[in-house]
C-alpha positions in Angstrom: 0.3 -27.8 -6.0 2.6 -30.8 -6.6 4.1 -31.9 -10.4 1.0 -33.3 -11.7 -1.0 -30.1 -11.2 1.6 -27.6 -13.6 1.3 -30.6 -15.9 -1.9 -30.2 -16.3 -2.2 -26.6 -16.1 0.1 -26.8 -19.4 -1.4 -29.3 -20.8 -4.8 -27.7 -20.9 -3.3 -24.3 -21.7 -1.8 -25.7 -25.0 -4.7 -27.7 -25.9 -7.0 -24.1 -25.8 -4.5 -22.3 -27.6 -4.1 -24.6 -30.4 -7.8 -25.3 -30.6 -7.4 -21.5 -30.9 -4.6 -21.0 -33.2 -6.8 -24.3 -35.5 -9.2 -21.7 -36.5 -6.8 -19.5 -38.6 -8.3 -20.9 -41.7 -11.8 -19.6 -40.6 -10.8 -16.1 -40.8 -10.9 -15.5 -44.3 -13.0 -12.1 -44.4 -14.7 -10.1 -41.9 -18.1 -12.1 -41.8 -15.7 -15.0 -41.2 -13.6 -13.8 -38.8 -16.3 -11.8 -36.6 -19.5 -14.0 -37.0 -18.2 -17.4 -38.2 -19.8 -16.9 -41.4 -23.6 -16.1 -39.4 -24.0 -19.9 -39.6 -22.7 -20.5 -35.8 -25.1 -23.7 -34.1 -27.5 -21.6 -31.0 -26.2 -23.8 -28.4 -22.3 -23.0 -29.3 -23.9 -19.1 -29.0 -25.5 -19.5 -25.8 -22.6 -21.6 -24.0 -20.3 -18.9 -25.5 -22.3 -16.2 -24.2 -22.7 -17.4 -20.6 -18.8 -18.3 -20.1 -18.2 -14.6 -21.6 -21.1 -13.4 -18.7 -20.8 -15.7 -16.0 -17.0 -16.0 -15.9 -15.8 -12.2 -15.8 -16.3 -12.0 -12.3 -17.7 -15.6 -11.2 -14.8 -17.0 -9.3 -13.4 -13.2 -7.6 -16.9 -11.0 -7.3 -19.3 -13.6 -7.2 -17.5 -15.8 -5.4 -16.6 -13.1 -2.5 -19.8 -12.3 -2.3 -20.8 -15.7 -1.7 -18.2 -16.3 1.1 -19.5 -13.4 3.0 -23.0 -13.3 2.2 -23.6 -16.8 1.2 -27.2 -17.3 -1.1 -26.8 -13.7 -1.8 -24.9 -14.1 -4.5 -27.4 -16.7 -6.1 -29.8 -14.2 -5.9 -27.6 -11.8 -7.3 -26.9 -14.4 -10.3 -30.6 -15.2 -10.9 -31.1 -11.7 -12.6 -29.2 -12.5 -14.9 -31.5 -15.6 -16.5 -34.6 -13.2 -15.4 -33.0 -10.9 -17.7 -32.1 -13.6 -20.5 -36.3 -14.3 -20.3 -37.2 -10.6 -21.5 -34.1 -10.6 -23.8 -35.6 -13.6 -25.6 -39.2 -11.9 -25.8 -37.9 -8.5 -26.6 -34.8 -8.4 -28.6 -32.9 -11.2 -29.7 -34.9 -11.3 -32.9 -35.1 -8.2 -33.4 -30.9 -7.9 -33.8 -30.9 -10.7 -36.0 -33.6 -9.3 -38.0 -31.6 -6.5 -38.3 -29.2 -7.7 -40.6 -25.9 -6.5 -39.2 -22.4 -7.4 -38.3 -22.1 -5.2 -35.1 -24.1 -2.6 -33.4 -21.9 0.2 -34.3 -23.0 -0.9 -37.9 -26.4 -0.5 -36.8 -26.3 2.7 -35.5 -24.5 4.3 -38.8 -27.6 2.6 -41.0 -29.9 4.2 -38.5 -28.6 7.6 -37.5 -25.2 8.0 -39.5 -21.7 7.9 -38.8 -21.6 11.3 -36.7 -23.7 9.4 -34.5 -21.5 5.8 -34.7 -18.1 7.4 -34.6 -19.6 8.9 -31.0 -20.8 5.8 -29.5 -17.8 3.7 -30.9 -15.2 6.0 -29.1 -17.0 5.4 -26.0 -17.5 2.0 -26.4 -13.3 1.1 -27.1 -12.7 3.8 -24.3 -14.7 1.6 -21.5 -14.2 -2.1 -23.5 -10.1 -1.3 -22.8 -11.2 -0.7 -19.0 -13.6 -3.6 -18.4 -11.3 -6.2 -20.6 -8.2 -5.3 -17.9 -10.9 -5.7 -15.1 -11.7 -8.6 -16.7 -8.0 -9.6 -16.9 -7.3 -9.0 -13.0 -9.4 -11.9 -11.5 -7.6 -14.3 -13.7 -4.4 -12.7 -12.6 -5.4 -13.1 -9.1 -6.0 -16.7 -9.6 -3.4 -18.0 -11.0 -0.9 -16.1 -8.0 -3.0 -17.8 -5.3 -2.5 -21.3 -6.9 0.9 -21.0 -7.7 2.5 -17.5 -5.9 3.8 -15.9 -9.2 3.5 -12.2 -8.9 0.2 -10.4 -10.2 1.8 -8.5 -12.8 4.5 -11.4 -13.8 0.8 -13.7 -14.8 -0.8 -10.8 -16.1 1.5 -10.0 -18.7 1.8 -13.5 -19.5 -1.6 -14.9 -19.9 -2.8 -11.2 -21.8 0.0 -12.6 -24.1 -1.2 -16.0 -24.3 -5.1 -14.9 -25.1 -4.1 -12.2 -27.4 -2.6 -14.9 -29.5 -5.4 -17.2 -30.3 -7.7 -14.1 -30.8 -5.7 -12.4 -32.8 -5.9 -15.8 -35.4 -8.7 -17.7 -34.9 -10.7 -15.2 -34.5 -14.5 -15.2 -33.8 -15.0 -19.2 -34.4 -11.4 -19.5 -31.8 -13.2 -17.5 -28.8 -16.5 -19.8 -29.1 -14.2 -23.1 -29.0 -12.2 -21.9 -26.6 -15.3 -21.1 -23.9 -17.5 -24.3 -24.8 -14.3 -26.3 -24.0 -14.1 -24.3 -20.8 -17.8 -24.7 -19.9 -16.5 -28.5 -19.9 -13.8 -28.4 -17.9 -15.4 -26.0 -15.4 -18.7 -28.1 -15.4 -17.0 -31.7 -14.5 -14.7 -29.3 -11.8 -17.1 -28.5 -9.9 -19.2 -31.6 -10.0 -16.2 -33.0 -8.6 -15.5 -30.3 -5.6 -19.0 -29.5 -4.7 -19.2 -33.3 -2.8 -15.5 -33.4 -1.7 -16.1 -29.7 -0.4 -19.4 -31.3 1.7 -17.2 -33.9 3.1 -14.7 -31.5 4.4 -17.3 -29.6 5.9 -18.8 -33.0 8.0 -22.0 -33.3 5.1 -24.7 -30.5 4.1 -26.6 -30.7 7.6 -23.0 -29.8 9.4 -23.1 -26.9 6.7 -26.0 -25.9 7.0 -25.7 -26.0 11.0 -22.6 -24.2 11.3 -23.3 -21.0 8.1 -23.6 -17.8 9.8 -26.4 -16.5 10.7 -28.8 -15.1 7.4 -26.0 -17.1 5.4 -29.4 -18.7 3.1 -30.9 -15.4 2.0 -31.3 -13.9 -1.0 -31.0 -10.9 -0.4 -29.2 -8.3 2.7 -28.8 -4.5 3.6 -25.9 -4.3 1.2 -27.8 -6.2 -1.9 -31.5 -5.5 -1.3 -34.4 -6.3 -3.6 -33.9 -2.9 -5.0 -30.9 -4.0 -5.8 -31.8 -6.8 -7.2 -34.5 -5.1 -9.6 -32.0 -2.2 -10.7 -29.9 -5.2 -11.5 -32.2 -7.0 -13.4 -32.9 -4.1 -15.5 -29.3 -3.2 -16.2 -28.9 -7.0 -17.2 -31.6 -6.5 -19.7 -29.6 -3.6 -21.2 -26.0 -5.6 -21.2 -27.0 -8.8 -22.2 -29.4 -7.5 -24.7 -27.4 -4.5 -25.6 -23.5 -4.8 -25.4 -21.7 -5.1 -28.4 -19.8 -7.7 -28.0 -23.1 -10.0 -26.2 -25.2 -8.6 -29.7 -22.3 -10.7 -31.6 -24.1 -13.8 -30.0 -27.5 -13.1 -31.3 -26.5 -11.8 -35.0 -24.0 -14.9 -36.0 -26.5 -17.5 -35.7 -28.6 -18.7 -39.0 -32.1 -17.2 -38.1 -34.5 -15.6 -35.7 -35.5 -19.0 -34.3 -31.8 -19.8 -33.4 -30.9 -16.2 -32.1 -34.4 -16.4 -30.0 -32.8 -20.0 -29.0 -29.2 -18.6 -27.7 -30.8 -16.0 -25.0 -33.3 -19.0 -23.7 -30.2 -21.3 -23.7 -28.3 -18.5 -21.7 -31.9 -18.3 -19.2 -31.7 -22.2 -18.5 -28.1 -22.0 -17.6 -28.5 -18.7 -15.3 -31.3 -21.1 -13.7 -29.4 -24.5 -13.4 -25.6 -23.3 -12.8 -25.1 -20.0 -10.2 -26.3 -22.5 -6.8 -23.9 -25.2 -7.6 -20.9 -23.0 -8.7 -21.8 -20.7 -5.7 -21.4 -23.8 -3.2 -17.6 -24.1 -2.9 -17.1 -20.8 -1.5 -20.4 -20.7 0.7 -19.2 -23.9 2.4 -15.1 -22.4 2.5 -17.1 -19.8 4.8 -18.0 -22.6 7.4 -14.5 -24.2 6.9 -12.6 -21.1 7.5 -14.6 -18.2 8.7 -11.2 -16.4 9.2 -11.4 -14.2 5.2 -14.3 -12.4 6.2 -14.1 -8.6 5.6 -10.3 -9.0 4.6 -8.6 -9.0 1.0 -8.0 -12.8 0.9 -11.4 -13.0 0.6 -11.4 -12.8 -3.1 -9.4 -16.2 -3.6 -11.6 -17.8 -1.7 -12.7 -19.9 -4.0 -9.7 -21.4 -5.0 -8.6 -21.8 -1.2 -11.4 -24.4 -0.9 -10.3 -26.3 -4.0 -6.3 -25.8 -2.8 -7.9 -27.8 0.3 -9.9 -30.7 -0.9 -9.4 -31.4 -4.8 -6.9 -34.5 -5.7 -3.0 -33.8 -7.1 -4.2 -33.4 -10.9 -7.8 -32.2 -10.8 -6.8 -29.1 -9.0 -4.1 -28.4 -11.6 -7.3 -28.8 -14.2 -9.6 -26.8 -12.1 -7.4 -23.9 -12.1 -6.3 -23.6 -15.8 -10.0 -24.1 -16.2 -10.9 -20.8 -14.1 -7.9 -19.2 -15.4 -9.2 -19.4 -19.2 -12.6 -19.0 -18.6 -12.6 -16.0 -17.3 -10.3 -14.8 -19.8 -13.1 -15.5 -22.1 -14.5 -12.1 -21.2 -11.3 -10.8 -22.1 -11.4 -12.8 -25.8 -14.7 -11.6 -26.3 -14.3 -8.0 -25.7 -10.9 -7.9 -27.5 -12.9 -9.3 -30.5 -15.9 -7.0 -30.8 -13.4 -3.8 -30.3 -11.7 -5.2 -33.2 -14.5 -6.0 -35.5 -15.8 -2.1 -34.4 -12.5 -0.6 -35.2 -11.8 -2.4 -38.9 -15.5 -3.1 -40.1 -17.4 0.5 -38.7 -14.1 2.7 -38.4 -11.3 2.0 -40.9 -14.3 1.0 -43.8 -15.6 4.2 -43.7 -12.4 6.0 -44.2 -11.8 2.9 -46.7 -15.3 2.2 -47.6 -13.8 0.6 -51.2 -11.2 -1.2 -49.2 -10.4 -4.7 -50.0 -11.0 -7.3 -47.3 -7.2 -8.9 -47.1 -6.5 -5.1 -45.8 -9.3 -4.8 -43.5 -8.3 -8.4 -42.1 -5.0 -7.0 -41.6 -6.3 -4.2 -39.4 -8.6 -6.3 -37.5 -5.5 -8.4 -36.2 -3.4 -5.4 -35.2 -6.4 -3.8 -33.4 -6.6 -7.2 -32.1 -3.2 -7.0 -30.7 -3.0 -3.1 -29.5 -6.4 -3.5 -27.4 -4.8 -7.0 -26.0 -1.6 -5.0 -24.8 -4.2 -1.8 -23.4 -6.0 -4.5 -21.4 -3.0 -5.7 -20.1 -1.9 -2.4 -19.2 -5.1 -1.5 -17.3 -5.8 -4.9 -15.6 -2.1 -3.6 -13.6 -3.6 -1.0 -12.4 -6.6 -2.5 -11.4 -5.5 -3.1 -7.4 -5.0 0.3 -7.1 -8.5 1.3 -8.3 -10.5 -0.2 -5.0 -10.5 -3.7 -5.7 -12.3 -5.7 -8.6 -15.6 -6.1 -6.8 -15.8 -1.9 -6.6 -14.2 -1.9 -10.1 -16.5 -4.3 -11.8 -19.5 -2.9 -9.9 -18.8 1.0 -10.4 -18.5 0.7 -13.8 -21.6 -1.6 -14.5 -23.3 1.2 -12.9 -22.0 4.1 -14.0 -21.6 2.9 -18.2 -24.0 0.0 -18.7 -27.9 1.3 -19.1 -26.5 5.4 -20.6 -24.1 3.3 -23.4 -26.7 0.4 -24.3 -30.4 1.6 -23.9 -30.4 3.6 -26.2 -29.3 2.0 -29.1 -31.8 -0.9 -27.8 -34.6 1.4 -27.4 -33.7 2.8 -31.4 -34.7 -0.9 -32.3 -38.4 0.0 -31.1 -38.7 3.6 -31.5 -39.2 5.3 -34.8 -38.8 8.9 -33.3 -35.1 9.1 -31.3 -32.7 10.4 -33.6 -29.3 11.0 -33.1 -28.6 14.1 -31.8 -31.1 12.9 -29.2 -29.1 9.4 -28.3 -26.3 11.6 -28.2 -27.3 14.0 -25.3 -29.5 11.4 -23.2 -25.7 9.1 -23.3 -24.0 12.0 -22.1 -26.5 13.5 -19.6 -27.2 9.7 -17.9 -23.4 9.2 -17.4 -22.9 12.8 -16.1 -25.2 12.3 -13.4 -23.9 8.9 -12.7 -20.4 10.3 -12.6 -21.4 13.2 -10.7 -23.5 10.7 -7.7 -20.3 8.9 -7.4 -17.6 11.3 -7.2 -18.5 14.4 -7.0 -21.9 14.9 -4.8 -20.6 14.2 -1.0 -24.1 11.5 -0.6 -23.4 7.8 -0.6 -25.7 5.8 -2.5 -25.0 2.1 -1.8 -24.7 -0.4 -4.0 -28.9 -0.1 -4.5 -28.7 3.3 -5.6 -25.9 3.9 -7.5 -27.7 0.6 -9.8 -31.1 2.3 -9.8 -29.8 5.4 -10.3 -27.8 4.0 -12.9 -30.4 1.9 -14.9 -33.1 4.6 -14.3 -31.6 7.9 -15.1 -31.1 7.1 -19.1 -34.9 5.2 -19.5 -36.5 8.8 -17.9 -34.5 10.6 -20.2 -35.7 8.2 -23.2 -39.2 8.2 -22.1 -39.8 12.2 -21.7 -38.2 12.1 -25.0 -40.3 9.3 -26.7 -43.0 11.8 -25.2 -42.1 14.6 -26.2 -41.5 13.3 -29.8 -45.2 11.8 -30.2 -46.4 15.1 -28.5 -44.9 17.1 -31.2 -45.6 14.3 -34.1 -41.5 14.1 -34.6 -41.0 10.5 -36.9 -38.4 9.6 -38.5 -39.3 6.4 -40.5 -37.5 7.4 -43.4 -34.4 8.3 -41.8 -32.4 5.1 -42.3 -33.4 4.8 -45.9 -32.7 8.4 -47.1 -29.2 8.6 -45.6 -28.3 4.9 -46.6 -29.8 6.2 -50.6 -27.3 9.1 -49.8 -24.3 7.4 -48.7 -24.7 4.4 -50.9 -26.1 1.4 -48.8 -28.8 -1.2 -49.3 -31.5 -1.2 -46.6 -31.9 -4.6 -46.9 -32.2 -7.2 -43.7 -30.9 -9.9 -44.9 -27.9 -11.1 -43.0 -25.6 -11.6 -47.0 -26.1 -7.5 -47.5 -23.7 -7.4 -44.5 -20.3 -8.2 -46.6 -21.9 -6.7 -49.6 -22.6 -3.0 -49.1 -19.7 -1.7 -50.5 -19.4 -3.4 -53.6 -21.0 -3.7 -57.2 -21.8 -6.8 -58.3 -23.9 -8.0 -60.3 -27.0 -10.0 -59.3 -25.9 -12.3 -61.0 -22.7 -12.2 -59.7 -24.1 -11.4 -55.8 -26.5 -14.9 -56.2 -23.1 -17.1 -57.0 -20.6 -15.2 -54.3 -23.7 -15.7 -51.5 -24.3 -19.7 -52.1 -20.0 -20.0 -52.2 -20.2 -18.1 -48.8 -23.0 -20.3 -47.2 -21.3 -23.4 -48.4 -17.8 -22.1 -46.8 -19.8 -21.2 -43.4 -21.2 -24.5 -43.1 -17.1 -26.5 -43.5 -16.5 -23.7 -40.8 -19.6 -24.8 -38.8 -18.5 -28.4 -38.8 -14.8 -27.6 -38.5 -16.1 -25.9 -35.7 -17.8 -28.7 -34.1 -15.0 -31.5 -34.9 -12.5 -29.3 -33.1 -14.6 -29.0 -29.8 -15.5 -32.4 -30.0 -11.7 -33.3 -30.2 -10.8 -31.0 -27.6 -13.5 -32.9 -25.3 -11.7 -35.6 -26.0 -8.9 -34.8 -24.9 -10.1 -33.9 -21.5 -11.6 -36.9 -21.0 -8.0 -38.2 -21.5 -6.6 -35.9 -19.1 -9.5 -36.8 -16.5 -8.8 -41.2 -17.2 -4.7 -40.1 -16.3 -5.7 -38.2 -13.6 -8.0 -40.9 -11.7 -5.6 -43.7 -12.7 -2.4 -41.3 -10.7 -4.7 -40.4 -8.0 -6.5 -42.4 -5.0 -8.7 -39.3 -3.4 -12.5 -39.2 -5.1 -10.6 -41.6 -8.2 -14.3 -42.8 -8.8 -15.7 -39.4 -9.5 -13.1 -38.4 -12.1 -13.2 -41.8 -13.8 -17.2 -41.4 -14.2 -16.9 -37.8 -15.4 -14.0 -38.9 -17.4 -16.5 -41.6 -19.3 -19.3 -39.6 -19.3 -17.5 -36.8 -21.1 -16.4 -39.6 -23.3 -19.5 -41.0 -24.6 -20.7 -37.3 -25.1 -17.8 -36.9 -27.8 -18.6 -40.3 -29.3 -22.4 -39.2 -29.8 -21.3 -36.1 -31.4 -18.7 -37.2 -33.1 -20.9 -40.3 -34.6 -24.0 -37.6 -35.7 -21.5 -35.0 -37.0 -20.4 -37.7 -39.6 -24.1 -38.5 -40.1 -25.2 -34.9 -41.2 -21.8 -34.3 -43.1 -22.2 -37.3 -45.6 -26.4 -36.1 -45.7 -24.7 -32.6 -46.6 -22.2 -34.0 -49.0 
């Protein structure tokens, strides 16, 4: 990488931290500072919730698996908007409708805090392990482009993501990955045709890829595979914690049913051409196969064939988009630990205090990521690390808080066992019984073993006429609470105001949460901007491919002038 490159990498990195670091003033309480006030725009959402998806293992897992098994890792990725289909029919309006700030909330209202203290240890317990997995990749990437050690980066970036969480807050991690969507976006616009060229154009490519390089599936990821997949998506998307967050902070139904078609369209449009650049690095140099270089890959082709500048822009793109993962995990476990944990040791506690803990649980799970993601070469690998747990934790921790949003007979003590009895046998298959699976079934085994368990219990439970309709309402009489849905009860339930009172404090919060919203969008719209900046300097310093940078440069350009001219349309109609 030459001088322009780290100036860019800099640049870029300072421009996401400060767009970060802008947000400070959003954090105000915990509605604020973990759901942006419920009033966050469905397409901010859905971007936010496929960089947080698509980037924790895009550029390292996917993108080896594409190098050695080419369209395999398409097919792999299409699951995923499969998935985001059934989410939008099945559950996305049904967690808004809910009326909750995280799931771990959901679960006390439902089945009490016994029940959410439980799921809430396990859930920081494996959030600290996939955040450092999460972590790694980035690592990795940045040590390829520029030969810093692994750990020296890790400790550094962890640092640098930590920061903006810890401030901004919830409204700083959807910024940050909508301007990373936009870098990564015009990036590999930009490399996919340069990457053809190098290769002698797509019939030379196509030509000279291995042989089975443009199937969807192989012996290693077969259609079972593929279906296990697909139904531990369902669960994730649809059921993690932090991915819930996505669905709950928008305004309604319509807009939460909105973000999980949003993330579908993307899954559709995005995995072939962000897929390319290491499928065609397999034709290029066919020398990574089966080795550990084969996890950088992806940035080896753009090393090769992207101009002094973009490459610089490319990487501190990757770099903080996969770190979105990271943001987004560090943020949930917070919101879990000072909203659901610390409140109901507190539950009269004021919100400056519980903001206070949210931003030092924001920092200690930054510095336990860290700590695992250096560990994380000595644990396989990050394609068997990311793989093994998705299998082993994904459907036993999320189904069944999923399935409680249907059922009106699982109660907790039953949640409880089926968790622990599905990740037992998962745990057992793949250390302790001397059989080996394969990547097929240690997923089905994975996503199947906790929906049996669920079912024979579901049947068992209608069997014996066992119902609990009334559960959530007696304990929440008992302990206090409102049952009602509406998102407001959410900051309310441990006060005692008048109605009076309750009406005035609700209209002052949804006129705060809509500044926020457009706070929110002027701040993206700026930080656009200043890309499009960065792209004009870098085809103006550069000769290679200078007319595909200068026409993302002004397309990215009149995109911020549109926005920018009907944000100040809509803010004078709401003034």
């Amino acid at each position: 990488m030459g001088q322009l490159d780290y100036l860019l990498i800099f640049v870029l990195s300072f421009i996401l931290v400060a767009v970060g670091i802008s947000f400070l003033r959003t954090g105000r309480d915990m509605r604020s500072f973990f759901a942006g006030g419920g009033d966050i725009p469905w397409w901010i959402s859905s971007l936010s919730l496929f960089m947080s998806f698509f980037s924790a293992g895009t550029f390292v897992v996917w993108g080896s698996i594409a190098y050695e098994s080419g369209l395999v890792a398409v097919g792999i990725q299409l699951t995923m908007a499969v998935s985001g289909f059934f989410i939008y029919l099945f559950l996305a309006k049904r967690w808004k409708r809910a009326g909750i700030l995280t799931v771990a909330e959901f679960i006390t209202r439902r089945f009490g805090k016994e029940t959410q203290k439980f799921y809430t240890g396990i859930f920081i317990a494996i959030s600290f392990f996939t955040a450092g997995a999460f972590l790694y990749p980035v690592a990795k990437i940045t040590q390829i482009a520029t030969g810093y050690p692994v750990e020296y980066v890790i400790m550094v970036l962890g640092g640098m993501v930590l920061l903006y969480t810890a401030i901004g807050g919830y409204w700083a991690v959807l910024a940050t990955d909508v301007i990373q969507f936009v870098v990564l976006s015009v990036a590999v616009l930009i490399v996919v045709p340069l990457a053809f060229d190098e290769v002698g154009g797509i019939q030379a490519f196509v030509d000279k890829a291995p042989e089975n390089f443009f199937r969807l599936t192989n012996h290693e990821y077969s259609i079972g595979f593929l279906l296990a997949f697909t139904l531990y998506n369902f669960f994730f998307i649809g059921g993690n914690w932090a991915y819930v967050q996505r669905y709950t902070s928008v305004k309604n139904e319509k807009e939460s049913g909105k973000v999980s078609l949003g993330f579908m369209f993307l899954y559709l449009l995005f995995p072939l051409l962000w897929m390319l650049p290491p499928m065609i690095y397999r034709v290029v140099n066919p020398g990574l196969a089966g080795t550990e270089q084969v996890e950088g890959a992806y940035l080896m082709i753009c090393m090769q064939v992207m101009p002094a500048g973009m490459l610089g822009l490319m990487i501190a793109g990757m770099v903080f988009a996969t770190a979105s993962s990271v943001n987004t995990t560090l943020n949930m476990m917070a919101a879990v630990t000072s909203n659901d944990l610390y409140r109901s040791f507190r539950p009269w506690v004021k919100e400056r205090e519980l903001m206070y803990v949210a931003r030092i649980a924001t920092v200690f799970f930054g510095l336990g990521a860290v700590a695992i993601a250096l560990l994380v070469p000595r644990m396989g690998g990050i394609v068997n690390v990311v793989l093994s747990v998705a299998a082993i934790t994904g459907v036993p921790l999320y189904a069944p808080p999923v399935w409680a949003l249907f059922s009106k007979r699982l109660t907790g003590k039953a949640m409880i066992r089926i968790t622990i009895l599905s990740l037992s046998v998962n745990v057992c298959f793949k250390f302790l019984v001397p059989v080996t699976l394969g990547k097929a079934g240690e997923q089905a085994l994975g996503a199947l073993t906790p929906l049996v368990l669920l079912v024979i219990y579901e049947l068992y439970a209608r069997y014996g006429e066992r119902q609990v309709p009334d559960e959530l309402h007696d304990r929440n009489k008992q302990e206090g609470l409102s049952v009602r849905s509406d998102h407001q009860n959410v900051t309310k339930m441990y006060t005692e105001l008048s109605e009076h009172d309750t009406a005035r404090q609700e209209i002052k919060e949804e006129e705060q949460a809509l500044k926020d919203r457009f706070f929110g969008i002027k701040v993206i719209t700026m930080a656009v901007f200043s890309v499009a900046i960065l792209l004009f300097l870098v085809g103006f310093l550069t000769e290679k491919s200078r007319g595909y940078v200068l026409i993302a440069a002004g397309v990215l350009t009149a995109i911020c002038v549109w926005v920018w001219m009907l944000f100040k349309k809509n803010w004078n109609k709401k003034l």
